[in-house]
C-alpha positions in Angstrom: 0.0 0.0 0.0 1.4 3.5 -1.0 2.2 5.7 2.0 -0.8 8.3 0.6 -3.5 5.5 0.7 -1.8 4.2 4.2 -2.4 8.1 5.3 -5.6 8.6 3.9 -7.4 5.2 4.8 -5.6 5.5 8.7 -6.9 8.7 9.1 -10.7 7.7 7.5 -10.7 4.6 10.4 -9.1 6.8 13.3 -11.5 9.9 12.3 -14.8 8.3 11.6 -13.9 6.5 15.9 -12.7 9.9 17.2 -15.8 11.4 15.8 -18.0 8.4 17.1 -16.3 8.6 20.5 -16.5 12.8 20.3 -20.6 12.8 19.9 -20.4 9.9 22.9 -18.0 12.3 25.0 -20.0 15.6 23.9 -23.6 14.1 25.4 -21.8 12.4 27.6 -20.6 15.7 29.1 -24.4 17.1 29.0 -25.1 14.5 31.5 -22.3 14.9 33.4 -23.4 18.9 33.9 -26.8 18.3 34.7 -26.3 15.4 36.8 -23.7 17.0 39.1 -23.8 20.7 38.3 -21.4 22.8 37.5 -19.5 23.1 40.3 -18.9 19.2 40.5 -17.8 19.4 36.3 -15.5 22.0 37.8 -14.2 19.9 40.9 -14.0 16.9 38.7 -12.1 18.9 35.7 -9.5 19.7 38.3 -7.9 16.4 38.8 -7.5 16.1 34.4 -4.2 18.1 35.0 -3.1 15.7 37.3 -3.9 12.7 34.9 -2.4 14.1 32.3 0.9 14.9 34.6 1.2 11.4 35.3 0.2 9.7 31.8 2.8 12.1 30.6 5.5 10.8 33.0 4.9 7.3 32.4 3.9 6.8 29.0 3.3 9.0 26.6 6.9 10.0 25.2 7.6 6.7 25.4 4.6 5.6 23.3 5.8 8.2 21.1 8.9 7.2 20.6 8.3 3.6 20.1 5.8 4.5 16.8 8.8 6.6 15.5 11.0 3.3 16.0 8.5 0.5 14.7 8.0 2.6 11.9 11.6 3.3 11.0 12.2 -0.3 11.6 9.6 -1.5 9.6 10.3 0.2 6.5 13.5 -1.5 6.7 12.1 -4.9 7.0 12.9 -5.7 10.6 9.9 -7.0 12.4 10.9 -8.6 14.6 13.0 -5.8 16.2 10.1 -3.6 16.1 8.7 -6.6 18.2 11.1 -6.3 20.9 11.1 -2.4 20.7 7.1 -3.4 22.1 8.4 -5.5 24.8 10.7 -3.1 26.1 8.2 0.0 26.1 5.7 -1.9 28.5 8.4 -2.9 30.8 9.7 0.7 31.2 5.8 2.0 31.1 4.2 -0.6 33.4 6.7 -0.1 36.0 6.3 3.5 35.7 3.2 3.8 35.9 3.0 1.4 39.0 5.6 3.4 41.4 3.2 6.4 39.9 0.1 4.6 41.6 1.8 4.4 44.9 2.8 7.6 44.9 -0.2 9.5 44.0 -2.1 7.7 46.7 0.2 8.5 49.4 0.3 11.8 48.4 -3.4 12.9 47.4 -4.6 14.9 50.1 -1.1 16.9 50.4 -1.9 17.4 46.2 -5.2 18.6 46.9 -4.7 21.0 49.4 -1.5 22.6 48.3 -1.4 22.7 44.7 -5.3 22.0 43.7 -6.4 24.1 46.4 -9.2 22.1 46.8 -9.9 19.0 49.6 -12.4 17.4 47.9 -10.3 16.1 45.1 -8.3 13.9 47.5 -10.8 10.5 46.7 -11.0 11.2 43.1 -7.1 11.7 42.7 -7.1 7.8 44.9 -9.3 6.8 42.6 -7.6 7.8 39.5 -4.6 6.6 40.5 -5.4 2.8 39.5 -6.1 4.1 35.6 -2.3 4.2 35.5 -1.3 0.7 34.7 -4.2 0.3 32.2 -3.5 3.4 30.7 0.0 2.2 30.4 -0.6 -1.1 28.8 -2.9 0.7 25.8 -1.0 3.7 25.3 2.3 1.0 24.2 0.3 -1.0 22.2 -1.3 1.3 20.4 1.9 3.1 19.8 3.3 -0.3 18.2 0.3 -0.3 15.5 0.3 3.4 14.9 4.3 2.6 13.8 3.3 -0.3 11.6 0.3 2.3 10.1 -2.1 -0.2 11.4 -4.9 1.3 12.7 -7.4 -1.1 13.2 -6.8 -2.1 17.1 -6.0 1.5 18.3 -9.2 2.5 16.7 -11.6 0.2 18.5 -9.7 0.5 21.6 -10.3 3.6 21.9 -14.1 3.2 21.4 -14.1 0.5 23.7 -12.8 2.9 26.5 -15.2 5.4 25.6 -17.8 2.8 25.8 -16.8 1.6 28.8 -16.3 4.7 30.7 -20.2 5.9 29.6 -21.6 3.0 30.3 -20.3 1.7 33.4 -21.4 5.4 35.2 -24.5 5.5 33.5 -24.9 2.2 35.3 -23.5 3.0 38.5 -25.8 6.4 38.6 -28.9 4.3 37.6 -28.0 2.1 40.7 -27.8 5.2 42.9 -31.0 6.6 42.0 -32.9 3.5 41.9 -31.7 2.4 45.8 -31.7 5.9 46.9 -27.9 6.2 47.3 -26.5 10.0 46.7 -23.3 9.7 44.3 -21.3 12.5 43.2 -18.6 13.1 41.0 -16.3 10.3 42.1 -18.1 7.6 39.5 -17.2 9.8 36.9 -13.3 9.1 37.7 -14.5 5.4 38.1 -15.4 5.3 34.4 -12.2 6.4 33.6 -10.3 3.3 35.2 -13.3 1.2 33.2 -12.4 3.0 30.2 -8.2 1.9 30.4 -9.4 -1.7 32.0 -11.7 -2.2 29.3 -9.1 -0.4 26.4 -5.8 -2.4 27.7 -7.8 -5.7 28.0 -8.8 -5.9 24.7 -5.1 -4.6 23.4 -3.4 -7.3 25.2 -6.0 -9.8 23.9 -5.3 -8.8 19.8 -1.6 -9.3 20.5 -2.2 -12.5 21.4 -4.6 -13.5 18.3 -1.5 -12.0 17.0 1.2 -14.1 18.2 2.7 -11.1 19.3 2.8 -11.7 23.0 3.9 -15.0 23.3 7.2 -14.3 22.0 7.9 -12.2 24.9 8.9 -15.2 26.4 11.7 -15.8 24.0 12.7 -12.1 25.0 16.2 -11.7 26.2 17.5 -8.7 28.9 20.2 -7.6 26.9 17.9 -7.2 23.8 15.8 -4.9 26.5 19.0 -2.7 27.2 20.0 -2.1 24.1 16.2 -1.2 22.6 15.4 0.5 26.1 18.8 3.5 25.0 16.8 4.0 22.1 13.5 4.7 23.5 14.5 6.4 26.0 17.2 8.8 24.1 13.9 9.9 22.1 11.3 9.6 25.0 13.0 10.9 27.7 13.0 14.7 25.8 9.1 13.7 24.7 8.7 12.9 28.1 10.3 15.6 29.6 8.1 18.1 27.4 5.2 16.5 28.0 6.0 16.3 31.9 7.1 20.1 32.1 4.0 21.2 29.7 1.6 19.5 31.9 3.0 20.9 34.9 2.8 24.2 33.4 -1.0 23.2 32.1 -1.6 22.3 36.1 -0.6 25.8 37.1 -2.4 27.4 34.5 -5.8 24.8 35.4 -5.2 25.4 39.3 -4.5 29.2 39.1 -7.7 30.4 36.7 -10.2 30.2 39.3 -7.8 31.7 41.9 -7.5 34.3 39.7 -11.3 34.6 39.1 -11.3 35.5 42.4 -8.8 38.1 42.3 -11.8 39.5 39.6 -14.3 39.8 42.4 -15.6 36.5 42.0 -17.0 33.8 44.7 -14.9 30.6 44.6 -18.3 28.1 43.6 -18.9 31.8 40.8 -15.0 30.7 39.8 -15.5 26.9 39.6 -18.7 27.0 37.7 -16.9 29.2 35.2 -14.0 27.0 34.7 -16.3 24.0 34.4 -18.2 25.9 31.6 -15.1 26.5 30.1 -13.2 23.2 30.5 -15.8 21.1 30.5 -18.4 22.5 27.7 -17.3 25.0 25.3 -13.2 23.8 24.6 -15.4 20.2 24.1 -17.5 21.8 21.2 -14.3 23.4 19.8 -12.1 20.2 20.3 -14.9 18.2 18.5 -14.2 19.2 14.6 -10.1 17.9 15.8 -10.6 14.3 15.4 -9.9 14.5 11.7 -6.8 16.5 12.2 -5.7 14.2 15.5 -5.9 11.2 13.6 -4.1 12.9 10.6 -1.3 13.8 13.2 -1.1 10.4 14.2 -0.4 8.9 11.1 1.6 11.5 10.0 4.4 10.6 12.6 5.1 7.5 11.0 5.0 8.6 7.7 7.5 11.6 7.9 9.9 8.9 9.6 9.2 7.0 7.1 9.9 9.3 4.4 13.0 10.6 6.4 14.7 7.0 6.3 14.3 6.6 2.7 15.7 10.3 2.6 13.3 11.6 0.1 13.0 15.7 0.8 10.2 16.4 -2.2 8.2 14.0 -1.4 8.0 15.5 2.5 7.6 18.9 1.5 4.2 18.2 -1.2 3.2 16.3 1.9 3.4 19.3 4.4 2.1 21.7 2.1 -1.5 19.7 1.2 -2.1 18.6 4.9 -1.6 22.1 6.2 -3.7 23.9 3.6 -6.2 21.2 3.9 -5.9 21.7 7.8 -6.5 25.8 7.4 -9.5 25.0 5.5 -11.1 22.9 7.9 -10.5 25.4 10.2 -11.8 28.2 8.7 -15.1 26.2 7.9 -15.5 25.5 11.7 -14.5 28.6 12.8 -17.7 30.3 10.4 -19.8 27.4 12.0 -19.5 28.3 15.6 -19.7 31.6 15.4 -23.2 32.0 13.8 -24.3 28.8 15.7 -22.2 29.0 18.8 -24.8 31.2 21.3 -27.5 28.2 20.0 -25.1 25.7 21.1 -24.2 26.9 24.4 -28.2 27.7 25.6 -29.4 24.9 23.8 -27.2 21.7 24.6 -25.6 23.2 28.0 -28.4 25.6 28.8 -25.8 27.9 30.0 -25.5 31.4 28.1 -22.3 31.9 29.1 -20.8 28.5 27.4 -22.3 30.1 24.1 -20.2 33.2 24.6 -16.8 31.3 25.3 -17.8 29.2 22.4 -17.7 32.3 19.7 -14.5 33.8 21.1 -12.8 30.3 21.2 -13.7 29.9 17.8 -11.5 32.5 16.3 -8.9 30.1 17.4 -9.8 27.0 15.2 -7.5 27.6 12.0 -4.8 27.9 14.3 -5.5 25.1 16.5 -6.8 22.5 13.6 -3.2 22.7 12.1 -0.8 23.2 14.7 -1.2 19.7 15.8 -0.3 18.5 11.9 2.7 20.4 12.2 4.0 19.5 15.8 3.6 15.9 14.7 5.9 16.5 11.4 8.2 18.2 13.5 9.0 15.0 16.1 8.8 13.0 13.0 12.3 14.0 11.7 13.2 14.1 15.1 13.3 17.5 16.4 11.3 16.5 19.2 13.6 19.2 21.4 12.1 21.8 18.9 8.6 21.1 19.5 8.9 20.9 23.3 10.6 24.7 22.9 7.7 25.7 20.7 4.8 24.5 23.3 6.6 25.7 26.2 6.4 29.1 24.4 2.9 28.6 23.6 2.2 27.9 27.8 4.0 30.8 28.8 1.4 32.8 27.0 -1.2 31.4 28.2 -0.1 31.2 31.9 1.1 35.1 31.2 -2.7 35.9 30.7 -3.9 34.0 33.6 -1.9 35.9 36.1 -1.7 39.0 33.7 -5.3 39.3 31.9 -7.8 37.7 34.0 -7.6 39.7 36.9 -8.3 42.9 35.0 -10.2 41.7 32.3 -11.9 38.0 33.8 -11.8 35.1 31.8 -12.4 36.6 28.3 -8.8 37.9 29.4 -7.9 34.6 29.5 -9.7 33.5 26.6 -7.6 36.5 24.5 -4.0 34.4 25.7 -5.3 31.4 23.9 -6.0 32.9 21.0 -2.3 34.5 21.0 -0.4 31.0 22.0 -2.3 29.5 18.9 -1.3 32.0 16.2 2.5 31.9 18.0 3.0 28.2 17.6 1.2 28.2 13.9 3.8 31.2 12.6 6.8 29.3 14.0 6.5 26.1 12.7 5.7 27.1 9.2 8.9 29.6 9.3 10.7 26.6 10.4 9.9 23.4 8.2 9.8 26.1 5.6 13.7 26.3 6.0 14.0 23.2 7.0 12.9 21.8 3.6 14.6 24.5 1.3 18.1 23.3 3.0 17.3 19.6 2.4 16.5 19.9 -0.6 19.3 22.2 -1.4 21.2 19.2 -0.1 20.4 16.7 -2.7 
């Protein structure tokens, strides 16, 4: 199959389940609001930094880096090396993400007090805490079929856990109401663990059909060593951007409705803004990015691809029609919610004030749309230090208006800085592939 068809049929499967799961997630997130309120979507949007801190640490660089490998290794012919680059990964990820377990659940209420600000995130950060291995388990295996451009498994997986995780509270909050036991938020983090159970089940189980994990056994520990230098010389930089982004992304989460306050705000005024915010409107605006998610997905591979086989035209007519295809998408999104975005927000979320954070955020789409299309070709020739400069950037600007904007100007102040890290990231990484391709291909 020629690497355009392997692009264009990955990204069909991938977008038509991030669109499936997306409409799940979006009513999904209109039950959550009027089952719990939203001060509870706000409380329970809280521990997400968190989450993402520690999937970050454990896995995602990693699983990264191993789809960068496995593809690299599989244009070359060498399977079963891109076997054993799997093997490795979940031993580095699993024990991760294990010690990570422990130590979030020693450590939860000392997290919520002092950095969340907010006691009553303590159970659901003990809770969350035994997503980890799951999440750890999928994340690698999925990472192997993204490399081979297979995306078959990773694509029901991922509607599995969706599945899972709506279901199983659904169920749980039927139970409640039917026995007259008064649940809160906390189930919702419990569909998260049934989400990576369910996810990292099935994974394990196609790898098997697959007489894939069998051969672990046959696995040697010097093999591991020598594989494990290689991972970790291009995750530990992944990992370390993803780590330090997410810990900047947990300041800038914690700090908004602090600094709603400081903009004469009650703290459940502040919450219920942030859950709006968070928890509705970036939803509706993050629901057109499957297509260009999955397209940054396969991308990775590709452009690794295409770098081992040293062919500079080929990456650059690549670049240029998935970027303008990208801004195009954007732009018809971006028309969409702003005549429909006020409808949206009163008529799905009955909350007025989603529908106005939904028309400012869309100014952002164009920008946002493509920018993950050109991170993604950016770690695919391996400038992975590059990217992790360019969203640092992008942070600063965004934590800048939280401390900077919001107390003058509330959240639209806020709202303003997102706009701005967008356009920043989109401007830099077309000045920079754009001379990154002229002196390749200058080069040959």
């Amino acid at each position: 199959m020629s690497r355009k068809r392997a692009i264009i049929k990955g990204t069909f499967i991938l977008t038509l389940t991030g669109f499936a799961t997306r409409f799940m997630g979006f009513f999904y997130r209109i039950f959550l609001s009027h089952t719990f309120g939203e001060e509870g979507v706000g409380i329970y949007q809280l521990v997400f930094p968190i989450y993402a801190l520690c999937f970050s640490l454990t896995c995602a660089g990693i699983e990264t880096a191993l789809s960068r490998c496995v593809a690299a290794r599989a244009a070359c012919g060498k399977d079963k090396e891109a076997k054993e680059l799997l093997y490795t990964s979940l031993f580095f990820t699993v024990t991760a993400s294990a010690l990570t377990t422990l130590i979030l659940q020693r450590y939860a209420l000392t997290i919520s007090e002092a950095f969340l600000k907010e006691q009553r995130c303590k159970d659901l950060l003990i809770i969350l805490s035994y997503a980890f291995p799951f999440a750890a388990v999928h994340s690698c295996i999925c990472g192997y079929y993204f490399g081979l451009k297979q995306t078959k498994i990773p694509a029901l997986s991922q509607f599995i856990e969706q599945t899972a995780r709506i279901l199983s509270v659904y169920l749980l909050y039927l139970y409640g109401t039917r026995h007259g036991i008064h649940l809160n938020v906390a189930i919702a983090v419990l569909g998260l663990i049934a989400g990576e159970a369910a996810s990292s089940i099935f994974c394990l189980n196609a790898l098997t059909k697959g007489r894939i994990l069998p051969a672990m056994s046959r696995f040697h520990f010097r093999r591991c060593l020598r594989h494990g230098r290689e991972l970790l010389s291009l995750s530990v930089p992944l990992t370390a951007s993803r780590v330090l982004l997410n810990l900047l992304q947990s300041i800038e989460a914690v700090s908004i409705p602090i600094q709603l306050q400081s903009h004469n705000m009650e703290l459940s005024q502040a919450l219920s803004t942030y859950g709006v915010l968070t928890g509705m409107a970036l939803p509706c605006i993050l629901f057109p990015s499957a297509i260009t998610n999955s397209v940054s997905t396969m991308l990775l591979p590709t452009v690794a691809e295409i770098q081992a086989l040293d062919d500079r035209r080929e990456l650059s007519e690549l670049i240029r029609k998935i970027t303008s295809c990208c801004i195009f998408l954007g732009s018809i999104c971006c028309v969409t919610l702003l005549c429909f975005g006020q409808w949206m927000g009163n008529v799905l979320f009955h909350s007025s004030m989603a529908g106005d954070f939904i028309i400012t955020l869309a100014w952002m789409c164009p920008f946002l749309y493509t920018n993950s299309t050109l991170i993604s070709i950016i770690n695919g020739i391996g400038r992975t230090k590059l990217s992790f400069c360019i969203n640092s950037a992008s942070l600063g600007i965004r934590i800048a208006s939280v401390f900077m904007l919001i107390p003058v100007f509330g959240i639209e102040g806020y709202l303003w800085g997102l706009l701005a890290s967008q356009v920043s990231i989109f401007i830099f990484c077309l000045l920079y592939l754009g001379c990154y391709l002229r002196k390749e291909i200058r080069k040959n």
